[in-house]
N, C-alpha and C positions, 0 to 999 in steps of 0.2 A: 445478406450483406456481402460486397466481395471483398477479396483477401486485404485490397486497398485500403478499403472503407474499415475495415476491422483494425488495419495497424495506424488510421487516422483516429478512430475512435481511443485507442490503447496510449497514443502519445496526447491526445488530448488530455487523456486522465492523469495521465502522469504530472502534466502543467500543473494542474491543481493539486495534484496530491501532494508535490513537492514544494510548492509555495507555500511561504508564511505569509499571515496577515501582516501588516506594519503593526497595526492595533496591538496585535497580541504578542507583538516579538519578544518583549523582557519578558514578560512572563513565562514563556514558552522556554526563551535561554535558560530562564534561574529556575525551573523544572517547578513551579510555584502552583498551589492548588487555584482557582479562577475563584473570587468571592464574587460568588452570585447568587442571589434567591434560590432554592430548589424549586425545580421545575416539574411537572410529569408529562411524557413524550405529547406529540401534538400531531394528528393525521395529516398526512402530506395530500396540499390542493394543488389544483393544477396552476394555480398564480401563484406560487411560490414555487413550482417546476420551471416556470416561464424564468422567473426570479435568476433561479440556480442557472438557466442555463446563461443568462446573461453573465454571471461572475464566470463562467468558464471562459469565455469571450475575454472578458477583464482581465481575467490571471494569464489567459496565453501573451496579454499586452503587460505581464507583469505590473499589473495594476490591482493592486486587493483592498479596496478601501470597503467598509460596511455596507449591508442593507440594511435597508428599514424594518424592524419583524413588523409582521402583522397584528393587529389587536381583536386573538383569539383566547378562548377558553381552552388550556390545556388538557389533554385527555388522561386516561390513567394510564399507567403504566405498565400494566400487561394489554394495550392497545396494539393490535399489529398497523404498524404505517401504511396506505394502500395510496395510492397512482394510477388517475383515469391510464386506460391503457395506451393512448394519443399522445401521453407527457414524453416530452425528448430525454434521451438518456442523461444519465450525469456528464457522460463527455460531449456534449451540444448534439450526437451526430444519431439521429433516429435508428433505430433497428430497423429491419426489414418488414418486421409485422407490426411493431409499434407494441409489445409486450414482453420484450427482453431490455437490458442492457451491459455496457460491458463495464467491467469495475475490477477495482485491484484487490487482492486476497493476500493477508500478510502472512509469514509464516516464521520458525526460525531456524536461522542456520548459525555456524560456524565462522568466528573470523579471529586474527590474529588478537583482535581486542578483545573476544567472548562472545556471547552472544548476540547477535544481531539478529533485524527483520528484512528477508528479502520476498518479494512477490510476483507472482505472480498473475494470470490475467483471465476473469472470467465472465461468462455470460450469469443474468441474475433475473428472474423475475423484476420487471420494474413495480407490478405493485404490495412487493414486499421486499425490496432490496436493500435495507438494513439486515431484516434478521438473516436475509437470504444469504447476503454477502459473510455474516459472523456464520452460520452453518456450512460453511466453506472452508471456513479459517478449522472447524473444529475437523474437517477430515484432512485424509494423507493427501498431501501436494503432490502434482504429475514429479517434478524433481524430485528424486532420492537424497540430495542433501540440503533438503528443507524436512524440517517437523512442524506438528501442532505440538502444543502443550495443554490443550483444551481436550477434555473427555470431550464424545461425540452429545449433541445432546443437553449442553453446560447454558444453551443462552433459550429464554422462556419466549421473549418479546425487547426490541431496540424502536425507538420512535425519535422525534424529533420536536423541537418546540422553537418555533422561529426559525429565521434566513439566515444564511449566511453565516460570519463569524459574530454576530447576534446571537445567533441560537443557542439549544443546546439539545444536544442525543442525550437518551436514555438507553442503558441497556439491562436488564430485569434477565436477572440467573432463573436458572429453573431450579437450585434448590441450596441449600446452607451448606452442604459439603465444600462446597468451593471458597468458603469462608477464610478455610486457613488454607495454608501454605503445605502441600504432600508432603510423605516425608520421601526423602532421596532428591526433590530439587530442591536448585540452590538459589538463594534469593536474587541471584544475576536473570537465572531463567525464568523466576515464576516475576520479575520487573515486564522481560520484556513479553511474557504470553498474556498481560495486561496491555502493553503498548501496540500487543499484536493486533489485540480489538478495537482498539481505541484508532488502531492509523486504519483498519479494514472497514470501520463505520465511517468514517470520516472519510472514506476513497469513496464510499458508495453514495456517500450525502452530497458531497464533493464541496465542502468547509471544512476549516479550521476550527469551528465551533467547540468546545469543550464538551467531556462528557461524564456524563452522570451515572454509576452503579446503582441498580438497585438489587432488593430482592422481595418478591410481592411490590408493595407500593411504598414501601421506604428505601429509602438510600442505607445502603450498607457500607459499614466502618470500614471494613477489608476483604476484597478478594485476592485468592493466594497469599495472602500473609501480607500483602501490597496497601496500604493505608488509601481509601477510596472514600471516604466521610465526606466531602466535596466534590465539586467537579472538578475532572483533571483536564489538563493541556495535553496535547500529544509532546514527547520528551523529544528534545532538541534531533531534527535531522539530523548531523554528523556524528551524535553520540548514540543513534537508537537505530539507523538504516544502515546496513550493508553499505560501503563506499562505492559500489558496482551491483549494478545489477540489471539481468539480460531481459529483453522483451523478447526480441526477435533472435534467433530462431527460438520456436518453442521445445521441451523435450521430448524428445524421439522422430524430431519431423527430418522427414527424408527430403534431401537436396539431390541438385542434378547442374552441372556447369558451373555455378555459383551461388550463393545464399545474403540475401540481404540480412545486417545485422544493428538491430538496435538495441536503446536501452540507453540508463541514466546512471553518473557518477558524478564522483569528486575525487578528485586527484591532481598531485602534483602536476604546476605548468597544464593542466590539461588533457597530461600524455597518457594513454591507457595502452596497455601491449596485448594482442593476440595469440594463440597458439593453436594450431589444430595437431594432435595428438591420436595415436594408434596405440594402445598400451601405453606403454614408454617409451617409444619413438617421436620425435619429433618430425613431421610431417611440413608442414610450412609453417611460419609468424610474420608478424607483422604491425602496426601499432594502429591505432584510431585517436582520432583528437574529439574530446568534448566542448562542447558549445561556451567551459566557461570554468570556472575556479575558484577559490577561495570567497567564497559565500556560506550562510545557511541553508544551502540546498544542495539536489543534486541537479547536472545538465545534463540533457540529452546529448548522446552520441549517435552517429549511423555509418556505417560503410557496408562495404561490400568485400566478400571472400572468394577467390578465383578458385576454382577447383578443378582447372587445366593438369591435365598428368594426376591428377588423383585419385586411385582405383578403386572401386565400387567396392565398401565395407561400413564398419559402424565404428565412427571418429568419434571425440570426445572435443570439445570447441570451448575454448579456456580464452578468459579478459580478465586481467588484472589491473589494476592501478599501478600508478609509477610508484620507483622507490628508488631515490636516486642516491640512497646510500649502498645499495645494493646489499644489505641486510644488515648493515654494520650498527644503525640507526633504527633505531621506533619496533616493531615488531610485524615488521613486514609486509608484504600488500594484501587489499582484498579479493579476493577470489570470485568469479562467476562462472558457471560453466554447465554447460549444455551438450548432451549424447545429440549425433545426429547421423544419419545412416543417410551414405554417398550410394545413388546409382551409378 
């Protein structure tokens, strides 16, 4: 796949991951468990790939209304999800060989508010790209200031049962330790290493669908101390994602004249600031405007960064969100930023 088709694929996924259903918006706001039957995950066919890729089409038209689920027998719950190898990725756009795809991988970092999830972007087996995408989330992010919160190891089998925000994911621990809450974190962090899995299965299904813990083949009360006896909603976009966060450039990629840069926020007016960074030198800045504002989501941004007169070394490439109190107000902006080494 070329570099194109990879950052087509990347923002396609983003369209979905950061829409909400209309369907399921109050619920989603008021962080509310979903009353729905217990489900156990359900093998992914290739007419329900067909399905998914149609709502990616829908959502890039900001249009998220239901499918129809299927009328199947759901499977058990340590079922791994499988996908002929011909099925189109979650972001509409085929892989090269027709047995990969590309998906978001949550993690957590750092922000003025506490923990938040930001992600990044990975290839997945398509036909195990639930559990594949969550055995992602449990290793070290390329970014040094993202973490898991997940032992390596922590998720058994993730499946699915119906379409769209119809359905619902299953995701089956591999053992009772993960029951409670460690001790040393705090119930901020072990919230969102639950919300980490819950937006990384759901980037990879590519719905809003709720999701169901298990462990063996019953739903479990609590993982990390986190009350899971139902199925959850993923917890409101502006309260649980990073207000920024970078696609393009990835970390450590080496530029040359310029570097195209994308990625999705929320922020004041729109306005996001740049800064390309030597140590503590300020080297150039500059701003980017995003696609949009004051919603439950976030909007894609893009530009571009001139790197005329800037001498071959390893910069650090900083976006923030506006803060137009200029810190006098709220507790300051969101942070993204990416090491990237100038020839």
């Amino acid at each position: 796949m070329s570099d194109h088709d990879e950052r087509l694929a990347a923002l396609l996924s983003e369209a979905v991951s950061d829409v909400e259903p209309r369907d399921a918006l109050d619920a989603i706001r008021d962080r509310s468990r979903v009353t729905r039957p217990s489900r156990r995950p359900w093998l992914f066919a290739v007419g329900a790939a067909v399905v998914a890729t149609a709502a990616v089409i829908t959502a890039i038209a900001l249009a998220t209304g239901p499918a129809t689920p299927p009328h199947t027998t759901p499977r058990p719950a340590t079922d791994v999800p499988t996908v002929a190898s011909d099925t189109p990725s979650p972001s509409g756009t085929p892989s090269a060989t027709g047995d990969t795809v590309a998906t978001g991988i949550y993690y957590v970092g750092d922000t003025p508010k506490g923990p938040r999830l930001y992600r990044e972007f990975a290839r997945v087996p398509a036909s195990s790209r639930l559990l594949a995408a969550l055995e992602l989330a449990t290793q070290t992010p390329t970014d040094p200031d993202y973490r898991t919160l997940w032992p390596a190891g922590s998720f058994a089998s993730a499946g699915v049962d119906g379409v769209g925000v119809d359905g619902q994911y299953s995701i089956a621990l591999a053992d009772a330790s993960l029951h409670d809450r460690p001790a040393g974190m705090t119930e901020a962090a072990a919230r969102m290493a639950v919300e980490a899995a819950i937006y990384t299965v759901q980037a990879a299904g590519q719905s809003r669908a709720p999701v169901q813990f298990y462990l063996g083949h019953n739903p479990i009360d609590q993982v990390l101390g986190v009350h899971t006896s139902e199925p959850l909603a993923n917890g409101p976009v502006l309260d649980t994602l990073a207000l920024v966060s970078l696609t393009t450039p990835a970390e450590g990629d080496t530029v040359s004249g310029s570097f195209e840069v994308e990625g999705v926020a929320s922020s004041f007016e729109a306005n996001l600031r740049w800064q390309l960074l030597q140590g503590e030198t300020l080297v150039d800045e500059g701003a980017f405007m995003a696609d949009g504002w004051m919603a439950e989501k976030l909007f894609p941004f893009t530009g571009t960064v001139d790197l005329t007169g800037v001498p071959p070394g390893s910069y650090t490439f900083l976006v923030e969100t506006d803060d137009p109190s200029g810190g006098a107000e709220g507790r300051g902006p969101d942070v993204d930023t990416r090491t990237v080494v100038v020839r």
